[in-house]
SERODO-506509 format. One record per residue (C-alpha): residue number from 1; residue in one letter; x, y, z. Coordinates in steps of 0.02 Angstrom, whole numbers, m for minus. Example, Ala and Ser with C-alpha at 12.3 -4.5 7.8 and 13.67 -1.06 7.14 Angstrom:
SERODO-506509
<pt><k>1</k><r>A</r><xx>615</xx><yy>m225</yy><zz>390</zz></pt>
<pt><k>2</k><r>S</r><xx>684</xx><yy>m53</yy><zz>357</zz></pt>
end
This chain:
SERODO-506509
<pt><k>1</k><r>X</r><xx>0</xx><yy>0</yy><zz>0</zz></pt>
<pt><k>2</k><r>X</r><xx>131</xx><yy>118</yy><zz>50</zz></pt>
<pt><k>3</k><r>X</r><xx>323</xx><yy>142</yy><zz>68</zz></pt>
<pt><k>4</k><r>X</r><xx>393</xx><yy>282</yy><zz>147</zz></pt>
<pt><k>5</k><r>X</r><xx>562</xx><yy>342</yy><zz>158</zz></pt>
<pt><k>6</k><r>X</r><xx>635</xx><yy>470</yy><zz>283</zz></pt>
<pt><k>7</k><r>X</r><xx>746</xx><yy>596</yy><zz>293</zz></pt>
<pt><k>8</k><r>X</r><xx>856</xx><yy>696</yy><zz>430</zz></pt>
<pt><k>9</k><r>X</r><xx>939</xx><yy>869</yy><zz>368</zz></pt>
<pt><k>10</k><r>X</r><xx>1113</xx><yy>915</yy><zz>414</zz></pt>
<pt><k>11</k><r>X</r><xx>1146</xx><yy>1065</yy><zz>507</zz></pt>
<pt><k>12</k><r>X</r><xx>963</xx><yy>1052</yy><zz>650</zz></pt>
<pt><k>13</k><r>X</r><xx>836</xx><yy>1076</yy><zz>513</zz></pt>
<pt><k>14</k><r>X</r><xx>730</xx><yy>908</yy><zz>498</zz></pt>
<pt><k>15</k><r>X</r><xx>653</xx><yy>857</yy><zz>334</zz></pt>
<pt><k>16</k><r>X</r><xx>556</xx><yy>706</yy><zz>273</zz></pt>
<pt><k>17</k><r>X</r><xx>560</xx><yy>626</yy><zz>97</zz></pt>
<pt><k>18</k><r>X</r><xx>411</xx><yy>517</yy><zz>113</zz></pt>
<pt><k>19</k><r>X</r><xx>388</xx><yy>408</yy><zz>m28</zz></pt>
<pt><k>20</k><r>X</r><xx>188</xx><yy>340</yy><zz>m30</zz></pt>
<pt><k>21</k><r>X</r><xx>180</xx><yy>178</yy><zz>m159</zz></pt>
<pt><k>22</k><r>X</r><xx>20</xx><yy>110</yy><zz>m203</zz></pt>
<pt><k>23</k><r>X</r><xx>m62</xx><yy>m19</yy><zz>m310</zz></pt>
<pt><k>24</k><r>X</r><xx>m61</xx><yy>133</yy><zz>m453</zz></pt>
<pt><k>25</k><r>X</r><xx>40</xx><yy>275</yy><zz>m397</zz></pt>
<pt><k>26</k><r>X</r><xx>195</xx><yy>296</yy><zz>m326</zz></pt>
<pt><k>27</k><r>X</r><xx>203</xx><yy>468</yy><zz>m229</zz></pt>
<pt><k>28</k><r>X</r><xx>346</xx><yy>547</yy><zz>m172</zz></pt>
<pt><k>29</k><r>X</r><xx>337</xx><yy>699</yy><zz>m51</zz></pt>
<pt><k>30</k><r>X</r><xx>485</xx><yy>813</yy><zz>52</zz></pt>
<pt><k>31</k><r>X</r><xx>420</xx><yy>892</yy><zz>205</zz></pt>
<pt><k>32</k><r>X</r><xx>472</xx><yy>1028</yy><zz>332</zz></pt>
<pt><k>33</k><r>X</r><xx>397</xx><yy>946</yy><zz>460</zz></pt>
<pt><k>34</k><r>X</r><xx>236</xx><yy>826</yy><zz>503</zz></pt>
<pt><k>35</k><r>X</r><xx>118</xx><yy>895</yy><zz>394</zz></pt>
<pt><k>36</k><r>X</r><xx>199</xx><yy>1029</yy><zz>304</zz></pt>
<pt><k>37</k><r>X</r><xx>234</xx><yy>956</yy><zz>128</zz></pt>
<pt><k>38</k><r>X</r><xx>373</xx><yy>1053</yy><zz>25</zz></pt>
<pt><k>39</k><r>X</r><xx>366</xx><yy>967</yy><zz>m133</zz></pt>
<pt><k>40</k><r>X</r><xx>260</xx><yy>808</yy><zz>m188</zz></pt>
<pt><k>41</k><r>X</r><xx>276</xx><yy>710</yy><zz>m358</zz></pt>
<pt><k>42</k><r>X</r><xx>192</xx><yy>539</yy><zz>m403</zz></pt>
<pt><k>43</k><r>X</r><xx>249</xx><yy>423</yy><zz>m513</zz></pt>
<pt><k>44</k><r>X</r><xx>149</xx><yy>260</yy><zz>m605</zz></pt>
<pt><k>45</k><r>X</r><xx>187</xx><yy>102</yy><zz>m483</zz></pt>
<pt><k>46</k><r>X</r><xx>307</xx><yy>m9</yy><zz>m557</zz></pt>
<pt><k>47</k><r>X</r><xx>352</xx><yy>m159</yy><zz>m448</zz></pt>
<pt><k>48</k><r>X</r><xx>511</xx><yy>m197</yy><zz>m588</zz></pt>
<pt><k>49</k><r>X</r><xx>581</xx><yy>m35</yy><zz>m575</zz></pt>
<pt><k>50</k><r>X</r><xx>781</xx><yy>m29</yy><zz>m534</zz></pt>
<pt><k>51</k><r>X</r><xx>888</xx><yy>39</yy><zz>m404</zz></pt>
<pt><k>52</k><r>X</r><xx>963</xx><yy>148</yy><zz>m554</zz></pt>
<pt><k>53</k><r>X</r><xx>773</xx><yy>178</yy><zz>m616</zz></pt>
<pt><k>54</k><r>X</r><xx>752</xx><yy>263</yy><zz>m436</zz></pt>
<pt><k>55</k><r>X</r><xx>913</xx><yy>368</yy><zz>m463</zz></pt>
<pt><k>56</k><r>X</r><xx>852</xx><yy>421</yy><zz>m623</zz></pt>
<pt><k>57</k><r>X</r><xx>688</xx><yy>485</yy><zz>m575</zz></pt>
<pt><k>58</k><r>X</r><xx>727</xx><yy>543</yy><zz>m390</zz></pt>
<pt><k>59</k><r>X</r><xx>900</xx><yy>618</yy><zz>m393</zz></pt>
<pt><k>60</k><r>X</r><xx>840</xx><yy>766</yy><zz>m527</zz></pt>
<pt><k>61</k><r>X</r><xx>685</xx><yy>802</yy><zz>m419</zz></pt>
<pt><k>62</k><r>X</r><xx>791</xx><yy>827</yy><zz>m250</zz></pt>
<pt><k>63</k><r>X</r><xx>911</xx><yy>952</yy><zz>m368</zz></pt>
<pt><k>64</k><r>X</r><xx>778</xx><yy>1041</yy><zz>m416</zz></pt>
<pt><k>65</k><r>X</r><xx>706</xx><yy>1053</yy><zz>m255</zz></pt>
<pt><k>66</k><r>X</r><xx>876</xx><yy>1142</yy><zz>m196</zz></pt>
<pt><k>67</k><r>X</r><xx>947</xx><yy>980</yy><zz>m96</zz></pt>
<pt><k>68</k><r>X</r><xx>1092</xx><yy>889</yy><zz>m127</zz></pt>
<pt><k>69</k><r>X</r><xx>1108</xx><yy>701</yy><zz>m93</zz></pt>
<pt><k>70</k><r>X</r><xx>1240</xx><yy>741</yy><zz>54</zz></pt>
<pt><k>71</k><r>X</r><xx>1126</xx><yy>842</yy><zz>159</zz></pt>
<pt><k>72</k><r>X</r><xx>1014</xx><yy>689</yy><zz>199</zz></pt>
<pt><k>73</k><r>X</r><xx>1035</xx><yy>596</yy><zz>365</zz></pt>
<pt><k>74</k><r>X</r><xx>944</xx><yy>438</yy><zz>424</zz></pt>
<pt><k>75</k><r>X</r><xx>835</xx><yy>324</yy><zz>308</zz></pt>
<pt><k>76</k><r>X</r><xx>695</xx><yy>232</yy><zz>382</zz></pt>
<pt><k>77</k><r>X</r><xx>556</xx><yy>123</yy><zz>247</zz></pt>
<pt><k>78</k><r>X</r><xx>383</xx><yy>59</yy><zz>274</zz></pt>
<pt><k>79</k><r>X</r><xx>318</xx><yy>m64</yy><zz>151</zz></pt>
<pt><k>80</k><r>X</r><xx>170</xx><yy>m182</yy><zz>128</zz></pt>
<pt><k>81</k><r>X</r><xx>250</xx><yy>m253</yy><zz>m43</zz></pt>
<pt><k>82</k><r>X</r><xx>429</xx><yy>m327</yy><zz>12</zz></pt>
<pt><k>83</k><r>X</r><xx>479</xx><yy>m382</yy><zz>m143</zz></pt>
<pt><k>84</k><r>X</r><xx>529</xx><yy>m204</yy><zz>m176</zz></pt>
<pt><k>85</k><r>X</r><xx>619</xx><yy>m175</yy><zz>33</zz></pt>
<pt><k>86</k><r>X</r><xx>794</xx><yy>m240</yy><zz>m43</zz></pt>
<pt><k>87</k><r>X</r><xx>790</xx><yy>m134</yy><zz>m231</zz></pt>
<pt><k>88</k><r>X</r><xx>758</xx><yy>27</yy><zz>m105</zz></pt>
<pt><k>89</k><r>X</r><xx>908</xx><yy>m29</yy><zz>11</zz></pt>
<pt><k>90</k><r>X</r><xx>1035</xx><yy>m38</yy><zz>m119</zz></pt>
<pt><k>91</k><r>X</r><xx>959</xx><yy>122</yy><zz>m205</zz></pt>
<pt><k>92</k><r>X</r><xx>987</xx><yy>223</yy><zz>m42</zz></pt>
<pt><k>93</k><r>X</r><xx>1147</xx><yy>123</yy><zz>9</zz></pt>
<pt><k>94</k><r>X</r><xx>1224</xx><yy>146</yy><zz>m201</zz></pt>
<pt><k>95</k><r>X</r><xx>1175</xx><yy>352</yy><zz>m220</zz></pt>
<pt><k>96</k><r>X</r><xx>1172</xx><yy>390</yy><zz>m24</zz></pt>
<pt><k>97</k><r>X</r><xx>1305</xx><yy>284</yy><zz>50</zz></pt>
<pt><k>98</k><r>X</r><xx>1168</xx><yy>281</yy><zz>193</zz></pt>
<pt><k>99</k><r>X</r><xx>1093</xx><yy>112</yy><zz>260</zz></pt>
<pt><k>100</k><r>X</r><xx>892</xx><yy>113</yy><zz>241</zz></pt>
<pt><k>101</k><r>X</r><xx>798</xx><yy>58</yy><zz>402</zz></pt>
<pt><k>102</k><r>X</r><xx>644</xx><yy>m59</yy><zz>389</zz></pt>
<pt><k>103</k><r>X</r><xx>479</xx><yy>m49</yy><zz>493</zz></pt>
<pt><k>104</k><r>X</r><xx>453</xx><yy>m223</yy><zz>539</zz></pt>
<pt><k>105</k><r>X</r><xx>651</xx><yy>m269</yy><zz>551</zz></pt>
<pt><k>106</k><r>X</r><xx>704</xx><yy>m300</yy><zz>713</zz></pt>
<pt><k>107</k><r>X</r><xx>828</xx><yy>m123</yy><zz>698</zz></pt>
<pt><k>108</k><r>X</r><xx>659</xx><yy>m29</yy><zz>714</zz></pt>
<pt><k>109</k><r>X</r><xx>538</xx><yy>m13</yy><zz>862</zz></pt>
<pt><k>110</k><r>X</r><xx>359</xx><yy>20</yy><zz>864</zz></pt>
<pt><k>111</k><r>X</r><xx>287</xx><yy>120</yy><zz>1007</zz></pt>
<pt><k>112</k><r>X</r><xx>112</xx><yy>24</yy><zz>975</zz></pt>
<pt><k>113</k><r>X</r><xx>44</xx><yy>m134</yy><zz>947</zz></pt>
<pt><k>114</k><r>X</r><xx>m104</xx><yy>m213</yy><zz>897</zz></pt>
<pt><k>115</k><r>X</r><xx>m194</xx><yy>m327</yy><zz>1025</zz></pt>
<pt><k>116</k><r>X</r><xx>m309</xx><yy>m413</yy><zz>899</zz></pt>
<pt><k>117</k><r>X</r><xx>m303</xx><yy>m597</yy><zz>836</zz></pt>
<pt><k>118</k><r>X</r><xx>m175</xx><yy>m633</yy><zz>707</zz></pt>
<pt><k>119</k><r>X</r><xx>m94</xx><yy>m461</yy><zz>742</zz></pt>
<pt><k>120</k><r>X</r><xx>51</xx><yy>m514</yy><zz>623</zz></pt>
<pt><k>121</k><r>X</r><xx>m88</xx><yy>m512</yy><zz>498</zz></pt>
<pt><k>122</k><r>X</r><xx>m119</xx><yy>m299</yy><zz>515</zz></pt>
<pt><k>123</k><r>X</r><xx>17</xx><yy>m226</yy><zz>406</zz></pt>
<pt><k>124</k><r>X</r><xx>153</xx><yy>m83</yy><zz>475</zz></pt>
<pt><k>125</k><r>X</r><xx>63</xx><yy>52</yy><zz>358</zz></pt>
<pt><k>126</k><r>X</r><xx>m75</xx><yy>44</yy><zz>491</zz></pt>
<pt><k>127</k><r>X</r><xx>36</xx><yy>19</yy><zz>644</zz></pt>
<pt><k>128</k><r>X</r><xx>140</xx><yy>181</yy><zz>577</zz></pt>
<pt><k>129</k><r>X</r><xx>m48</xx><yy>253</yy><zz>551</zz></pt>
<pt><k>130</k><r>X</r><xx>m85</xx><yy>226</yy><zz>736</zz></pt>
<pt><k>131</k><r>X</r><xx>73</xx><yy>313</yy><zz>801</zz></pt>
<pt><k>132</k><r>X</r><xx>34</xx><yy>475</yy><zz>717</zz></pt>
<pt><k>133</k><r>X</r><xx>m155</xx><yy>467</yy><zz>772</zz></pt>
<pt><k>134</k><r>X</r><xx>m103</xx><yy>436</yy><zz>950</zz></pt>
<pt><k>135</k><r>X</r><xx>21</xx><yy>581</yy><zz>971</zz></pt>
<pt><k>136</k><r>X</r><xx>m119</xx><yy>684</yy><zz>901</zz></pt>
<pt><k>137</k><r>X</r><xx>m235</xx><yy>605</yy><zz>1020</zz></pt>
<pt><k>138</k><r>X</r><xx>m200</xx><yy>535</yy><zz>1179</zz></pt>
<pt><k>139</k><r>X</r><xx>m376</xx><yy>450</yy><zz>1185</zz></pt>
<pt><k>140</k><r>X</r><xx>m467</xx><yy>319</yy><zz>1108</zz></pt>
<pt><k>141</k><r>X</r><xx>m490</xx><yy>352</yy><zz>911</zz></pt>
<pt><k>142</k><r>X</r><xx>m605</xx><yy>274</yy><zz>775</zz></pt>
<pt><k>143</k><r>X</r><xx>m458</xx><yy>278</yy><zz>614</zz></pt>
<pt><k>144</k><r>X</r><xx>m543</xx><yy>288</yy><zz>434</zz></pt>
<pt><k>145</k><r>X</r><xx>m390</xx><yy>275</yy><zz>308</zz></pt>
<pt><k>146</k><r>X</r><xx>m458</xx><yy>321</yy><zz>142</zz></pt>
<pt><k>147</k><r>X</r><xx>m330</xx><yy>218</yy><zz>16</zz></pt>
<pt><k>148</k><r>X</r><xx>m347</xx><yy>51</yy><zz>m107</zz></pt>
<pt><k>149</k><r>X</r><xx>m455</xx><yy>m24</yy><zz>36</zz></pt>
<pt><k>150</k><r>X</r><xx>m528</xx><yy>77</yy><zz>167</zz></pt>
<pt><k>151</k><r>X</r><xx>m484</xx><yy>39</yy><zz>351</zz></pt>
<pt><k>152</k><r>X</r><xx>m582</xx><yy>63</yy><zz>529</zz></pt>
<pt><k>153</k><r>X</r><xx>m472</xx><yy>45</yy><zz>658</zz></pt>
<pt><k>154</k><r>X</r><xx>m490</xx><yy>78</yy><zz>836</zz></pt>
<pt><k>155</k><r>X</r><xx>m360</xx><yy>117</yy><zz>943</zz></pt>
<pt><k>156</k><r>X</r><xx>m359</xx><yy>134</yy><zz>1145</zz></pt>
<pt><k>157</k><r>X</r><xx>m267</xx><yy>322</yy><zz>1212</zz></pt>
<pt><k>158</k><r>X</r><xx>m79</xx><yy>210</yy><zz>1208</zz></pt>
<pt><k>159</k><r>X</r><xx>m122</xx><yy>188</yy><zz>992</zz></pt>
<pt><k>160</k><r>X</r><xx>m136</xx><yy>12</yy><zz>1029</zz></pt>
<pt><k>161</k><r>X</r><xx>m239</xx><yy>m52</yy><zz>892</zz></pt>
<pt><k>162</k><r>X</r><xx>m415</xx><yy>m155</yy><zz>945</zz></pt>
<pt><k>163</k><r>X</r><xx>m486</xx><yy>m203</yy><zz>797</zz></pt>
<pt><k>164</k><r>X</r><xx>m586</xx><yy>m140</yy><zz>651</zz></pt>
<pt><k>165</k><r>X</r><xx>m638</xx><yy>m189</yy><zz>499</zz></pt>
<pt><k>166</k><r>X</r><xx>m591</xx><yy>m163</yy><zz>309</zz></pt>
<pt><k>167</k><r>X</r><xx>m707</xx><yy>m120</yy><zz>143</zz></pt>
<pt><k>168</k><r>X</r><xx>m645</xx><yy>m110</yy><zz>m30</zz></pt>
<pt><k>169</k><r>X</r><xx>m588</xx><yy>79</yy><zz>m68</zz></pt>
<pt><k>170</k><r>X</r><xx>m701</xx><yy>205</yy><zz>m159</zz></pt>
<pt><k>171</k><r>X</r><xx>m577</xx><yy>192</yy><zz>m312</zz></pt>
<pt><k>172</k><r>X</r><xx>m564</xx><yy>m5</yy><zz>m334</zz></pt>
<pt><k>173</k><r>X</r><xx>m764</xx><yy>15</yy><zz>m306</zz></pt>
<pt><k>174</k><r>X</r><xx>m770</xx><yy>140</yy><zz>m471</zz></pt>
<pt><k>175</k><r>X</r><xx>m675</xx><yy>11</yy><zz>m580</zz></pt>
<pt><k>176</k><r>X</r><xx>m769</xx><yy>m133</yy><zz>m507</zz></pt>
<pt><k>177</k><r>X</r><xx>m922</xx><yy>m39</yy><zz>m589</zz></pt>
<pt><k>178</k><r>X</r><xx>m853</xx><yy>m22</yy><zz>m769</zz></pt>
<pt><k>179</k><r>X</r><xx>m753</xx><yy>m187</yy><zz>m770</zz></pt>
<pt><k>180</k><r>X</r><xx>m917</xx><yy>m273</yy><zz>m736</zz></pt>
<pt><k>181</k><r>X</r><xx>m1016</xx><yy>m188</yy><zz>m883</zz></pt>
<pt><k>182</k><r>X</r><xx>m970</xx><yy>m201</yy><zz>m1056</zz></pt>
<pt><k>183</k><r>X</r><xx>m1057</xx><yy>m59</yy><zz>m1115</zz></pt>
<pt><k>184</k><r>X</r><xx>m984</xx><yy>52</yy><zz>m947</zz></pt>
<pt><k>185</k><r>X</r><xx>m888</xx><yy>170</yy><zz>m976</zz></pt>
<pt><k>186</k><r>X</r><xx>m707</xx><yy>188</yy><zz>m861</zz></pt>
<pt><k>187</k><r>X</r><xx>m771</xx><yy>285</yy><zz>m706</zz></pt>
<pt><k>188</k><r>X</r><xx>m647</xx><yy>418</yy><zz>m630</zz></pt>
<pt><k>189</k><r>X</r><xx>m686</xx><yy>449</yy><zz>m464</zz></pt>
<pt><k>190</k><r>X</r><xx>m749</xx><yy>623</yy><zz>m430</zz></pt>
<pt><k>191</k><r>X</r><xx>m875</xx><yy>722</yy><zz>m324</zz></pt>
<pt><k>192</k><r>X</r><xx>m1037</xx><yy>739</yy><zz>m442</zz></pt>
<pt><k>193</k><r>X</r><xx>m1130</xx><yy>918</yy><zz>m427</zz></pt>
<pt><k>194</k><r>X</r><xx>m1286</xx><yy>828</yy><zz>m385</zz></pt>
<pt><k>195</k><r>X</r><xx>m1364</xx><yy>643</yy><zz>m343</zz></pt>
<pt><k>196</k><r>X</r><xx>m1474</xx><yy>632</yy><zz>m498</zz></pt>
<pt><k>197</k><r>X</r><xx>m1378</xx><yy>598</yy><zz>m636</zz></pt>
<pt><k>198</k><r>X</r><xx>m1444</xx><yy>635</yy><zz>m818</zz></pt>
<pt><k>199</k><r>X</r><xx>m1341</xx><yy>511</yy><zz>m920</zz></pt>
<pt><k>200</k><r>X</r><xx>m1219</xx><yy>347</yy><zz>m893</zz></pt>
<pt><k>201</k><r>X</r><xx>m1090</xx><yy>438</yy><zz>m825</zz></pt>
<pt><k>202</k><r>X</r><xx>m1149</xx><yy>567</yy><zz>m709</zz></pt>
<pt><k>203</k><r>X</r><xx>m1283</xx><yy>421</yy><zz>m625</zz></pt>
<pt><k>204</k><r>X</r><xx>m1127</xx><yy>314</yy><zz>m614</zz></pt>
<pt><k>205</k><r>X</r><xx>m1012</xx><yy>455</yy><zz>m525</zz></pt>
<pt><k>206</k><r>X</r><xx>m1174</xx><yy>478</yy><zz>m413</zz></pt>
<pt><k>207</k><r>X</r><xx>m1204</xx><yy>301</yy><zz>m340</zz></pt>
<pt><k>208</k><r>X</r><xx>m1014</xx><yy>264</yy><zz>m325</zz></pt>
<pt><k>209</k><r>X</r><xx>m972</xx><yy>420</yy><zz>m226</zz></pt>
<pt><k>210</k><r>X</r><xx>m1128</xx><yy>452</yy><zz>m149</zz></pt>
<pt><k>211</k><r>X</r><xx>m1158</xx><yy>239</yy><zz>m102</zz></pt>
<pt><k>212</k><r>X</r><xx>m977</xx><yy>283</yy><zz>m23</zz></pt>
<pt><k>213</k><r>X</r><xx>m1044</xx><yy>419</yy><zz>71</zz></pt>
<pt><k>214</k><r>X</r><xx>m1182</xx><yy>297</yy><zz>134</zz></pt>
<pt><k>215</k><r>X</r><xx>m1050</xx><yy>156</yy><zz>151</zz></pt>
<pt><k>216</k><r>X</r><xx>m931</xx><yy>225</yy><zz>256</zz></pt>
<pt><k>217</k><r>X</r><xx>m1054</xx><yy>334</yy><zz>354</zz></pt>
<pt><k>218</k><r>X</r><xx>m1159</xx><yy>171</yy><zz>416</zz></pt>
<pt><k>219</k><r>X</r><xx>m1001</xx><yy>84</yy><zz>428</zz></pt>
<pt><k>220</k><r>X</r><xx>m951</xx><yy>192</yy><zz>566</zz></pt>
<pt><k>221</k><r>X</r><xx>m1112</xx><yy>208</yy><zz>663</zz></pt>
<pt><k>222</k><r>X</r><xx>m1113</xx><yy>30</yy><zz>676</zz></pt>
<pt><k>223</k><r>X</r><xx>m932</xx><yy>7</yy><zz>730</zz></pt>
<pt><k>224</k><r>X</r><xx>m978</xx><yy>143</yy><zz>862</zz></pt>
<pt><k>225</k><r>X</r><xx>m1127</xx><yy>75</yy><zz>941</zz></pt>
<pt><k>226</k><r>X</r><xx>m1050</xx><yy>m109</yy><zz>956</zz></pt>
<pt><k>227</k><r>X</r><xx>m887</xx><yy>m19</yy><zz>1013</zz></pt>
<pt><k>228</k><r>X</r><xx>m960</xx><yy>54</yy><zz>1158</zz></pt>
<pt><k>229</k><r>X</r><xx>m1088</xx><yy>m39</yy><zz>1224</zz></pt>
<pt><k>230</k><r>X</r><xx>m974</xx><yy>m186</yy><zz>1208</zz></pt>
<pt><k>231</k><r>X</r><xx>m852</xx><yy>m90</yy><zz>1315</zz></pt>
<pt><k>232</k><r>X</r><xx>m1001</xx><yy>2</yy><zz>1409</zz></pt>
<pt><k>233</k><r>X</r><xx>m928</xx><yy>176</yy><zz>1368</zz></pt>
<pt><k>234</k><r>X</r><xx>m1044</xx><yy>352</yy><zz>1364</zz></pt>
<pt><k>235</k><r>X</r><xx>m910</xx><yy>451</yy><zz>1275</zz></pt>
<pt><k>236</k><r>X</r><xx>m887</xx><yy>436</yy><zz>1078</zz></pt>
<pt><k>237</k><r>X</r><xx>m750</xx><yy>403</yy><zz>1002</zz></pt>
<pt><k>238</k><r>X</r><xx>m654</xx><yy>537</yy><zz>937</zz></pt>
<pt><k>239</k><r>X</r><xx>m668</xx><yy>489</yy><zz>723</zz></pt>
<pt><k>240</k><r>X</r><xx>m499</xx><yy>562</yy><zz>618</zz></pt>
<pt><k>241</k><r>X</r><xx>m504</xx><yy>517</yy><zz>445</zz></pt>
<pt><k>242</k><r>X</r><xx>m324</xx><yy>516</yy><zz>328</zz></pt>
<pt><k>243</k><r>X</r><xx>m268</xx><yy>420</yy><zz>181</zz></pt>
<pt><k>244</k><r>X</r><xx>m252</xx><yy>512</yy><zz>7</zz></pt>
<pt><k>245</k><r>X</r><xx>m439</xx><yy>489</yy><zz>m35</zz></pt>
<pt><k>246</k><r>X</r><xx>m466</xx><yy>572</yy><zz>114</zz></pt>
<pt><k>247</k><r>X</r><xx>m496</xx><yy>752</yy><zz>69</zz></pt>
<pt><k>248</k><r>X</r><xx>m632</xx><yy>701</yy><zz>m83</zz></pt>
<pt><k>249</k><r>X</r><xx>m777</xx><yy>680</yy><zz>85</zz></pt>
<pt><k>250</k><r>X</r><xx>m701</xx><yy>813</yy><zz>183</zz></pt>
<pt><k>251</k><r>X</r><xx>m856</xx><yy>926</yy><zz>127</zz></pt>
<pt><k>252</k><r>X</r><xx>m1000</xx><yy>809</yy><zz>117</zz></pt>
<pt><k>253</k><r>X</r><xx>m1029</xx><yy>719</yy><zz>291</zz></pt>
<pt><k>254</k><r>X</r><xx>m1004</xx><yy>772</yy><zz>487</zz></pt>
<pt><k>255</k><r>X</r><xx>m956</xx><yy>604</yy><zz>535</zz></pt>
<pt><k>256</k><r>X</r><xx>m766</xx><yy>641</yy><zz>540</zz></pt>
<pt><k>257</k><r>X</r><xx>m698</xx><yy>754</yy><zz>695</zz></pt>
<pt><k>258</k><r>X</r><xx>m538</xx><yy>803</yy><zz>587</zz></pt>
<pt><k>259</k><r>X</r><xx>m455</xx><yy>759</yy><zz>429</zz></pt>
<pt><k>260</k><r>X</r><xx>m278</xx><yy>708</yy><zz>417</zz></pt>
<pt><k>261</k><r>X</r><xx>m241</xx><yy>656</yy><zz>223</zz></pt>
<pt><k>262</k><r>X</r><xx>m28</xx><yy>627</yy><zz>300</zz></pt>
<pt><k>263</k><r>X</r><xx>m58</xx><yy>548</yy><zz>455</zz></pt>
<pt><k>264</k><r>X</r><xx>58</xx><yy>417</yy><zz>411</zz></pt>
<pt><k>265</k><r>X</r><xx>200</xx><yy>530</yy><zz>378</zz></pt>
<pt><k>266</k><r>X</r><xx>167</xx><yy>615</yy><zz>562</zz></pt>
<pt><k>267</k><r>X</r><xx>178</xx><yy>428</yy><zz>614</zz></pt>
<pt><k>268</k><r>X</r><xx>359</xx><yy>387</yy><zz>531</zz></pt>
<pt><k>269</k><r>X</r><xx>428</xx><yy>561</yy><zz>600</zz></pt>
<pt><k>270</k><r>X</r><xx>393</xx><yy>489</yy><zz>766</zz></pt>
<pt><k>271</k><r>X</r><xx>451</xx><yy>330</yy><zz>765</zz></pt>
<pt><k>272</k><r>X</r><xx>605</xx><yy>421</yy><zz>674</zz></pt>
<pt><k>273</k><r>X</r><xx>640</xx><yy>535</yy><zz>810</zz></pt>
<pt><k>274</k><r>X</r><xx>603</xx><yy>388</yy><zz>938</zz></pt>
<pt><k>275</k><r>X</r><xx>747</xx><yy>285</yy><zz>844</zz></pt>
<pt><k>276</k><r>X</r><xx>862</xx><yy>432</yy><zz>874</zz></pt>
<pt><k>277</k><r>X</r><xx>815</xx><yy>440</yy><zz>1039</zz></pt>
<pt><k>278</k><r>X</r><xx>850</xx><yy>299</yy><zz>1087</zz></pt>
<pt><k>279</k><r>X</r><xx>1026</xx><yy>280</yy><zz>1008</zz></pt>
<pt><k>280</k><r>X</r><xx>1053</xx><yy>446</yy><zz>1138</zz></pt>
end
């Protein structure tokens, strides 16, 4: 779903080079700090691409961007597709001369865990998701992560993870829709002006991104009300939303306390600076 590569400036002034690979897109974004995105370029996912390939593409963009390869410090990588962990360590270790840390490799700690069955099943993207959402939030959180599939998670006020439950994402739902008609046309995914639709396209933009509406909104209600009479709690959940979908329902529903599209990348600066922190 998503790897993410950091990066410590020389000289006191921390920046991150997060690099967000999905099933379609590879993203690559610098930051100034949590949050505070500097320069972000995406890339078609290609699970063949070369250590050189990387080079090729990356080393022009952090020029242009006014950084030079020596004034990074520290590498760490999460990934939910390892056959591409060891072409990304010998790109950073070939044009960096740096060694690239792994979430999930026994060099890297987690400040959370996740208490639910099969835990080894819940991938580090999450995990790393939890971490930012907790330093946010010292509280219990419902976490909505728009991406490929879309995740509830909730997590107790230590971002220990308690279980959830996962939908397909609003985008795999759109192609689902034309693949399975032959006369459908490809459906991007995009906020329609209104629910009615007057022709194939417009009533197909309306029932996949307003049934998504529907889907995520009842999705949550019910993961609320079991939540807490399960646990016999009176106080709600505090719901964040992030993921890069995120921002297309940030005007159309109330169900969300706050929007986060880079809660991820909060997540990696933390267990970053924890890593640090520890060698101290």
């Amino acid at each position: 779903m998503e790897w993410l590569i950091f990066f410590y400036l020389k000289g006191g002034v921390k920046m991150l080079f997060a690099i967000d690979a999905g099933n379609t897109n590879t993203t690559f974004a610098i930051l100034a700090e949590p949050g505070m995105v500097r320069h972000k370029w995406r890339l078609q996912n290609n699970a063949l691409r070369t250590e050189d390939e990387y080079a090729g593409v990356l080393l022009p963009l952090i020029t242009e961007a006014s950084l030079e390869r020596s004034d990074f410090k520290g590498f760490l990588l999460c990934s939910v597709v390892p056959g591409v962990n060891q072409i990304l360590k010998n790109f950073i270790q070939r044009y960096f001369n740096e060694t690239l840390y792994v979430i999930g490799e026994k060099d890297v700690d987690l400040p959370v865990t996740s208490l639910v069955d099969r835990k080894e099943a819940v991938g580090d993207d999450r995990l790393v998701n939890f971490v930012g959402a907790n330093r946010r939030f010292k509280e219990s959180l419902l976490v909505v992560d728009f991406g490929t599939a879309t995740t509830f998670d909730f997590i107790d006020e230590n971002g220990n993870h308690l279980g959830g439950c996962i939908a397909p994402g609003a985008s795999v739902t759109a192609h689902a829709l034309s693949e399975a008609g032959a006369l459908l046309p490809k459906l991007p995914l995009s906020k329609p002006e209104q629910v009615i639709g007057t022709w194939t396209i417009p009533q197909m933009q309306s029932g996949v991104f307003w049934g998504y509406v529907g889907l995520f909104e009842g999705l949550i209600q019910r993961l609320l009300d079991e939540f807490m009479t399960t646990r016999g709690l009176t106080k709600r959940p505090r719901v964040i939303a992030t993921g890069g979908l995120s921002s297309l329902f940030k005007d159309v529903t109330d169900v969300f306390d706050g929007i986060f599209p880079d809660l991820i990348l909060e997540g990696l600066w933390h267990v970053y600076t924890g890593m640090n922190a520890q060698k101290e």
